[in-house]
MDTraj code that builds the backbone (N, CA, C; nanometers):
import mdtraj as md
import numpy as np

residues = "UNK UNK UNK UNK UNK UNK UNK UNK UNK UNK UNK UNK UNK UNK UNK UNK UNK UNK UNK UNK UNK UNK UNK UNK UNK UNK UNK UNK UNK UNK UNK UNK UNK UNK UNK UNK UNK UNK UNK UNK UNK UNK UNK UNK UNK UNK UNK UNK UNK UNK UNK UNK UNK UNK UNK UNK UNK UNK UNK UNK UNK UNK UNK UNK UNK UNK UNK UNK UNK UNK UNK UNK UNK UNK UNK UNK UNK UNK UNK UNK UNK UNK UNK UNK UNK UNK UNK UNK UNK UNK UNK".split()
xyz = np.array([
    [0.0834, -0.1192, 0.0000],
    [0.0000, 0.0000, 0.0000],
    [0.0874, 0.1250, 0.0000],
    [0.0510, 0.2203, -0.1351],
    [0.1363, 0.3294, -0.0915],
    [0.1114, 0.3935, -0.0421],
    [0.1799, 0.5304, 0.0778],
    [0.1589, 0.6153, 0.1243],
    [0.1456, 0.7939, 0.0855],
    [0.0820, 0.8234, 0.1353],
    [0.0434, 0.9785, 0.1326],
    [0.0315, 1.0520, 0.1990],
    [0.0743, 1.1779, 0.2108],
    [0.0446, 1.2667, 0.2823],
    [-0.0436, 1.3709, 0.2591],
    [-0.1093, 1.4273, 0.3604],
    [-0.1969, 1.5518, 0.3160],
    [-0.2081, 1.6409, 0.3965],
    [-0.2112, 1.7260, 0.3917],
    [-0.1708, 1.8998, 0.4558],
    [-0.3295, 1.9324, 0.4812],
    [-0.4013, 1.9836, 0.6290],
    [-0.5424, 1.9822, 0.6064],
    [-0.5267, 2.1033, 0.7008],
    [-0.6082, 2.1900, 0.6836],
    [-0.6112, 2.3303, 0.7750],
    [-0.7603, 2.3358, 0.7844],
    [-0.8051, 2.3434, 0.8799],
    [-0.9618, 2.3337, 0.9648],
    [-0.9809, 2.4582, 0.9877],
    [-1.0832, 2.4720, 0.9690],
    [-1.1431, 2.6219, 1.0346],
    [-1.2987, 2.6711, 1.0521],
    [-1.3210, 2.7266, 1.1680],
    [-1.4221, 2.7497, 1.2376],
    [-1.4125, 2.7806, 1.3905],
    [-1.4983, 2.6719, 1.4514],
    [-1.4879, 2.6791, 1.5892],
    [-1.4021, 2.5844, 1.6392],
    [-1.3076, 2.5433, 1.5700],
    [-1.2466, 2.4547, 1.6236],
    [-1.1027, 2.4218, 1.7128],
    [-1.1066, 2.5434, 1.7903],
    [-1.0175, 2.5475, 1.9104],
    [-1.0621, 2.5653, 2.0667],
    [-1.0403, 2.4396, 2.1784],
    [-1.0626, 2.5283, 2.2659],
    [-1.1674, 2.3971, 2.2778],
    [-1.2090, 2.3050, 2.1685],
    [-1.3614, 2.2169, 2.1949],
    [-1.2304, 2.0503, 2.1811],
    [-1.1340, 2.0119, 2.2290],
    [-1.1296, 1.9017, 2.2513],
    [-1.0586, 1.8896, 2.0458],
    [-1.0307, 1.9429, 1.9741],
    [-1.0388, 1.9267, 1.8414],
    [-0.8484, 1.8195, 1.7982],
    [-0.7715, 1.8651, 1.8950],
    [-0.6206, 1.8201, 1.8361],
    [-0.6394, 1.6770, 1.9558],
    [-0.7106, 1.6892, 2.0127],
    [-0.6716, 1.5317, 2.1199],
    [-0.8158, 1.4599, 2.0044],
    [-0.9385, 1.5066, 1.9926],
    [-0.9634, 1.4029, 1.8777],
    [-0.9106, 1.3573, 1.7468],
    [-0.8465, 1.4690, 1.7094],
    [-0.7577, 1.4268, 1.5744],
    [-0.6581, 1.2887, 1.6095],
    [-0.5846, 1.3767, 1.6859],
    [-0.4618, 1.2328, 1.7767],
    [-0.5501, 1.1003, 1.7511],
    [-0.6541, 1.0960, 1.8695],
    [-0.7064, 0.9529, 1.8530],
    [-0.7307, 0.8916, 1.7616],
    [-0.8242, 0.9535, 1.6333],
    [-0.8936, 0.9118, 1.5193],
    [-0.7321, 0.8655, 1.4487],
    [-0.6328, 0.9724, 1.4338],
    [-0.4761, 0.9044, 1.3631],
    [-0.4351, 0.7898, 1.4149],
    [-0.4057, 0.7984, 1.5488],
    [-0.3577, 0.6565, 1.5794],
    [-0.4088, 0.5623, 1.5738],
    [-0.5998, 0.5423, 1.5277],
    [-0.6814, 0.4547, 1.5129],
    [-0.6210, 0.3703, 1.4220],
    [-0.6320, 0.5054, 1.2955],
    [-0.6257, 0.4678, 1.1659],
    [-0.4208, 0.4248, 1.1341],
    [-0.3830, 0.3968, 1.2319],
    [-0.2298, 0.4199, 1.1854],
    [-0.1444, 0.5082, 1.0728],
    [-0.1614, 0.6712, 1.1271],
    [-0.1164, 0.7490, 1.0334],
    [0.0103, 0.8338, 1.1515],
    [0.1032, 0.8797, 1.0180],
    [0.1775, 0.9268, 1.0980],
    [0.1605, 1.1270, 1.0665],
    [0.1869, 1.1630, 1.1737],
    [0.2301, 1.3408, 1.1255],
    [0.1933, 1.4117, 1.2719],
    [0.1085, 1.5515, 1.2194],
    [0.0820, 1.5999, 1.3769],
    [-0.0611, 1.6352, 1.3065],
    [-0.0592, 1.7609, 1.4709],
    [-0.1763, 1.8325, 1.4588],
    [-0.1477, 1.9348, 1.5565],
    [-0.2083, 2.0879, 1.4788],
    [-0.1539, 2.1865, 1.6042],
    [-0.2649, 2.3114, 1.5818],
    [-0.2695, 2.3790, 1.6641],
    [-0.3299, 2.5421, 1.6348],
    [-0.2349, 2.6280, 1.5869],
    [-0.3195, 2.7264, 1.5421],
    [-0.2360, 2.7811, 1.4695],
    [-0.3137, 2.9406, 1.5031],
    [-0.2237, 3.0293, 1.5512],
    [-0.2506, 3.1840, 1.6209],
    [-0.3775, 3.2507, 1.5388],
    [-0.4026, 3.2267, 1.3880],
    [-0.5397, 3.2596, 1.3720],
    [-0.6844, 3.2291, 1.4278],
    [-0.6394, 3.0666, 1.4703],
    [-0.7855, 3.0613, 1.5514],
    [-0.8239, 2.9056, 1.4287],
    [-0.7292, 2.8667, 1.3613],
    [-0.7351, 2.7480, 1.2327],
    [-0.6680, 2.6493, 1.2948],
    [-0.7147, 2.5254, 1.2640],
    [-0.6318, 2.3873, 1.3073],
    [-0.5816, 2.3054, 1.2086],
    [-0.3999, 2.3178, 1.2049],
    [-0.3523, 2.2256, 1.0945],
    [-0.2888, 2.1330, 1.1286],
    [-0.3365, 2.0107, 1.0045],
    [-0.2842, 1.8917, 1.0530],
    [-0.2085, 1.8242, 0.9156],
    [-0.0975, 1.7502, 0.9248],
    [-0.0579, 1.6493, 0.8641],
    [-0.1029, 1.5443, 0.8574],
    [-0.1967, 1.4623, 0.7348],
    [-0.2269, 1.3203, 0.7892],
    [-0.1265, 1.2093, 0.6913],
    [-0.0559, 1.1336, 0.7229],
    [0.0595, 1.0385, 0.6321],
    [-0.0113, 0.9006, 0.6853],
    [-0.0409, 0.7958, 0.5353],
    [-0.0905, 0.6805, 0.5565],
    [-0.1185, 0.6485, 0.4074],
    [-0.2073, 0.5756, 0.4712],
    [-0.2399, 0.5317, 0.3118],
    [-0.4269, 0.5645, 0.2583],
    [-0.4291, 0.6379, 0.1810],
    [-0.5861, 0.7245, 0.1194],
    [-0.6691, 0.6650, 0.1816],
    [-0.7130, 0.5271, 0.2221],
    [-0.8172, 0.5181, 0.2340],
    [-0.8177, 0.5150, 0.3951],
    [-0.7118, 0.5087, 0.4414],
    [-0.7035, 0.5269, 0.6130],
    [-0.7299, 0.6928, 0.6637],
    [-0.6727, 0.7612, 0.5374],
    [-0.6951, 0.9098, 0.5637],
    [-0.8066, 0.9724, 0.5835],
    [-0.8861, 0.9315, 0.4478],
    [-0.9880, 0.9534, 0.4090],
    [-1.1263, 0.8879, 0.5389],
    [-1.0845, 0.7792, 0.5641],
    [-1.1394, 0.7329, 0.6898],
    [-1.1096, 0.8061, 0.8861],
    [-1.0284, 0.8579, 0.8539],
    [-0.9738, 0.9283, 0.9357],
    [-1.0321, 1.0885, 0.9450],
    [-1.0343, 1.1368, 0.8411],
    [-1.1068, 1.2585, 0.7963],
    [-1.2953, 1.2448, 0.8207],
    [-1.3016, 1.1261, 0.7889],
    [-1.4859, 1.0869, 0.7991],
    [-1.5061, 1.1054, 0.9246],
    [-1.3756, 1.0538, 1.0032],
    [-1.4490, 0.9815, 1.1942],
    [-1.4668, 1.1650, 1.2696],
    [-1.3244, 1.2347, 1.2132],
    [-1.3105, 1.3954, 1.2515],
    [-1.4778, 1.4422, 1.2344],
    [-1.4927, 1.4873, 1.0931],
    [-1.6103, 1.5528, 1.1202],
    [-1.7243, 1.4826, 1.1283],
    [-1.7648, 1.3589, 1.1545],
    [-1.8284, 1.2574, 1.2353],
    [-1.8565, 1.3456, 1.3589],
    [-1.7405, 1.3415, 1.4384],
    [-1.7743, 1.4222, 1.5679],
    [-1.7268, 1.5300, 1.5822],
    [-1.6754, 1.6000, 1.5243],
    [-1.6697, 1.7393, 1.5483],
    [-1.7491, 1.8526, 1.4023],
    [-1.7775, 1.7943, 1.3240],
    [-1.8214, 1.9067, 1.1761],
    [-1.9403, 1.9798, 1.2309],
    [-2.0068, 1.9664, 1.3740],
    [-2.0495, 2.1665, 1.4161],
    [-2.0081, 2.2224, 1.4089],
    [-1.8651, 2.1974, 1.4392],
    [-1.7753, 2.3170, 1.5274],
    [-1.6796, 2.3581, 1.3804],
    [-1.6679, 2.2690, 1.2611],
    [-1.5735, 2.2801, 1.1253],
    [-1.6769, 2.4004, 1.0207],
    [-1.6137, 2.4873, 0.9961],
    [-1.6730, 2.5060, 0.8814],
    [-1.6229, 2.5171, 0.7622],
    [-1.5346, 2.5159, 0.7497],
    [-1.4300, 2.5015, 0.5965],
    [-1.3152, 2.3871, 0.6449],
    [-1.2604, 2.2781, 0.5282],
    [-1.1645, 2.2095, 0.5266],
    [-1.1298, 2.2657, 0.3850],
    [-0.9921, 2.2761, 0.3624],
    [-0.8421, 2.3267, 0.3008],
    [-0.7813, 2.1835, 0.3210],
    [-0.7656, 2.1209, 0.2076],
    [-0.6945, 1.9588, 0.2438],
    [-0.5467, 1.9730, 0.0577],
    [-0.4404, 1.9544, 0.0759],
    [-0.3661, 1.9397, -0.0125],
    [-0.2823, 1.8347, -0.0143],
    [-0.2709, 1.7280, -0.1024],
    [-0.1472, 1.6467, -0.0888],
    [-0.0174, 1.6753, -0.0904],
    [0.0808, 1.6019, 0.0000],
    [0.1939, 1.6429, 0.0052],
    [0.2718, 1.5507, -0.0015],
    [0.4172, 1.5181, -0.0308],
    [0.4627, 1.3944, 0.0055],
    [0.4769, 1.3719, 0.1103],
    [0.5194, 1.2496, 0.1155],
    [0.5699, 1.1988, 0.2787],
    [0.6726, 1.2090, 0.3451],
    [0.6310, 1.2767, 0.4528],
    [0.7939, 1.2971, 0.4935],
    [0.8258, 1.1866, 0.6257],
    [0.9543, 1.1509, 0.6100],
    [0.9795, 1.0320, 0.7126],
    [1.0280, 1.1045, 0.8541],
    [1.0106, 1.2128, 0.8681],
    [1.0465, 1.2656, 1.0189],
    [0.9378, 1.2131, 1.0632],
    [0.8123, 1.2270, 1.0101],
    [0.7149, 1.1259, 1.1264],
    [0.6658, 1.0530, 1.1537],
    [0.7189, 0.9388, 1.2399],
    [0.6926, 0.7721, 1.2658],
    [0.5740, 0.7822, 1.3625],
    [0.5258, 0.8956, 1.3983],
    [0.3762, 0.8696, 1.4601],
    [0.2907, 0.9906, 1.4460],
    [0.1631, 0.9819, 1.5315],
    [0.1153, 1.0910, 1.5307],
    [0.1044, 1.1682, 1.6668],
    [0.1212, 1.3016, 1.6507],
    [0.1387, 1.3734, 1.7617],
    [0.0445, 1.5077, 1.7941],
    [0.0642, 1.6078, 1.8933],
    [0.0085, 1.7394, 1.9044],
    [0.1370, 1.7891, 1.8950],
    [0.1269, 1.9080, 1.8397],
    [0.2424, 2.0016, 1.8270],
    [0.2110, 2.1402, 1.8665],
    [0.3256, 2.2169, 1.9018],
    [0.2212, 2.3233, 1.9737],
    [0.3535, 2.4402, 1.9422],
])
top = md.Topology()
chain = top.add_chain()
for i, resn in enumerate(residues, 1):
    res = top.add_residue(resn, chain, resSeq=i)
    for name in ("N", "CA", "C"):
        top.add_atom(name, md.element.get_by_symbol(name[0]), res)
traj = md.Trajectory(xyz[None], top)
């Protein structure tokens, strides 16, 4: 299975409601590696590295439980970068 990365910047209400410790979980569900952090505008960006359909499943479970609080997703592919063997919060 090949891997992918994707660059995703969230935005809405989504700081402050629990949003980077659900990301964490839903990644490590799905075994992806990268982060997830805030970002001083008040936007939440994340790296997701795996393979599409873990992402993409990963992305479903997010606004599953949080898409009140989402109102725009910004998602771009990127390659993979091997600095990250897991997933994390970054701050």
């Amino acid at each position: 299975m090949d891997k992918i990365g994707k660059h995703v910047i969230f935005r809405g209400r989504v700081q402050g409601v629990g949003f980077r410790y659900t990301t964490q979980r839903a990644a490590n569900h799905y075994g992806l590696t990268g982060f997830v952090k805030n970002l001083p505008d008040g936007t939440v960006e994340a790296l997701f590295q795996g393979t599409a359909a873990n992402i993409t499943a990963c992305m479903d479970e997010i606004t599953d439980n949080l898409g009140g609080y989402i109102r725009d997703i910004t998602a771009n592919q990127r390659p993979v970068n091997p600095q990250y063997q897991d997933f994390r919060i970054s701050y």
